[in-house]
C-alpha positions as CSV (number, residue, x, y, z in Angstrom):
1,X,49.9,-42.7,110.9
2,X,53.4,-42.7,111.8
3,X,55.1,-39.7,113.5
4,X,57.2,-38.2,110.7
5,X,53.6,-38.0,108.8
6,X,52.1,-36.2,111.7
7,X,54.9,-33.5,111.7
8,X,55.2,-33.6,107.6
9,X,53.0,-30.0,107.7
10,X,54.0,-28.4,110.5
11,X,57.3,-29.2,109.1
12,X,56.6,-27.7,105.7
13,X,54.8,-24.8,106.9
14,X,57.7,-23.7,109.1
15,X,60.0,-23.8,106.2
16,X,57.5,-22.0,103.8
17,X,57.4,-19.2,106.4
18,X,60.9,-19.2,106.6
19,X,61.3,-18.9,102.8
20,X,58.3,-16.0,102.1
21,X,60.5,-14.1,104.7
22,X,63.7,-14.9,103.1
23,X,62.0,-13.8,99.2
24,X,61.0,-10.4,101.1
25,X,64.8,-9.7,102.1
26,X,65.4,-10.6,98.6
27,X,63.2,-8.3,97.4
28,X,64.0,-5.2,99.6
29,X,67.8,-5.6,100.2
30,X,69.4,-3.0,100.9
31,X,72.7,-4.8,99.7
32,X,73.6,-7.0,96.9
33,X,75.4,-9.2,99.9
34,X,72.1,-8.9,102.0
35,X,70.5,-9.8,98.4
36,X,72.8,-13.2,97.9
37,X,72.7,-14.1,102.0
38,X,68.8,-14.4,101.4
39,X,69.4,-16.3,98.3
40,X,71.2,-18.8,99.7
41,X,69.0,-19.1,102.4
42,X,65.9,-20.0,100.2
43,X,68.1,-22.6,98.2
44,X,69.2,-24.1,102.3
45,X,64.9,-24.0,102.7
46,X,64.4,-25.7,99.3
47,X,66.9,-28.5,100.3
48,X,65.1,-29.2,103.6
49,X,61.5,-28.7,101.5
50,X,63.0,-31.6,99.3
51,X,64.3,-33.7,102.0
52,X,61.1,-33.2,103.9
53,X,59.1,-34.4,100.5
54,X,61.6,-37.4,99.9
55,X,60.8,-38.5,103.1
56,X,57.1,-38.1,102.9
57,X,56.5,-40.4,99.6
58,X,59.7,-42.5,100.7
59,X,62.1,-41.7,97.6
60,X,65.4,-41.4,98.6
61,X,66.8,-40.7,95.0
62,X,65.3,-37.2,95.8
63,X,67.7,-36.9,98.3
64,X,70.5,-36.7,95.2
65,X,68.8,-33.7,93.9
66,X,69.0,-31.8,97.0
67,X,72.4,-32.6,97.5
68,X,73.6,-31.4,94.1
69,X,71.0,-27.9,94.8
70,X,73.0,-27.7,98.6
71,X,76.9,-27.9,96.5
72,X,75.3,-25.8,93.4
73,X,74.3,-23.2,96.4
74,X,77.5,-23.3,98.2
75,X,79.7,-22.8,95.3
76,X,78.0,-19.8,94.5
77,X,78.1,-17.9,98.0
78,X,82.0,-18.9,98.0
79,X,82.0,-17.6,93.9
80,X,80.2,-14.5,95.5
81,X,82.3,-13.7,98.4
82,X,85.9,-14.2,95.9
83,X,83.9,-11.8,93.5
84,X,83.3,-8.9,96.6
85,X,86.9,-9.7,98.2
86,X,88.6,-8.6,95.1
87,X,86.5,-5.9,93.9
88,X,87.2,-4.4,97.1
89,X,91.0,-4.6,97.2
90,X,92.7,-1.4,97.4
């Protein structure tokens, strides 16, 4: 068994940790910008869960998709924090 097998679910149960904690932020808040940080951060964790996968059954196409979630992510945090700047203009 090579070594990226061995730490495949260690690996994966890190990042599902990470992202139940990330769901209960989303859940509780208190901010709509605490709301869309957490967001974000589950969409980072799904990139690395589908990296993690790719590697695992050695499919790099799947590497594409989590690309294109990782720019879909990012354009919405930066469409997010253009939407608070100017709603907060005086």
């Amino acid at each position: 068994m090579s070594l990226e097998m061995m730490a495949f679910p260690g690996a994966l149960t890190i990042l599902s940790l990470a992202m139940a904690l990330a769901f209960i932020r989303l859940m509780r808040g208190p901010s709509l910008p605490d709301r869309v940080i957490a967001l974000d951060l589950i969409a980072t964790l799904a990139v690395g869960m589908i990296v993690l996968y790719a590697m695992a059954i050695d499919q790099p196409v799947l590497l594409d998709v989590a690309l294109a979630l990782a720019l879909l992510s990012f354009l919405g945090t930066v469409a997010f924090a253009r939407y608070l700047e100017r709603s907060h203009r005086p």
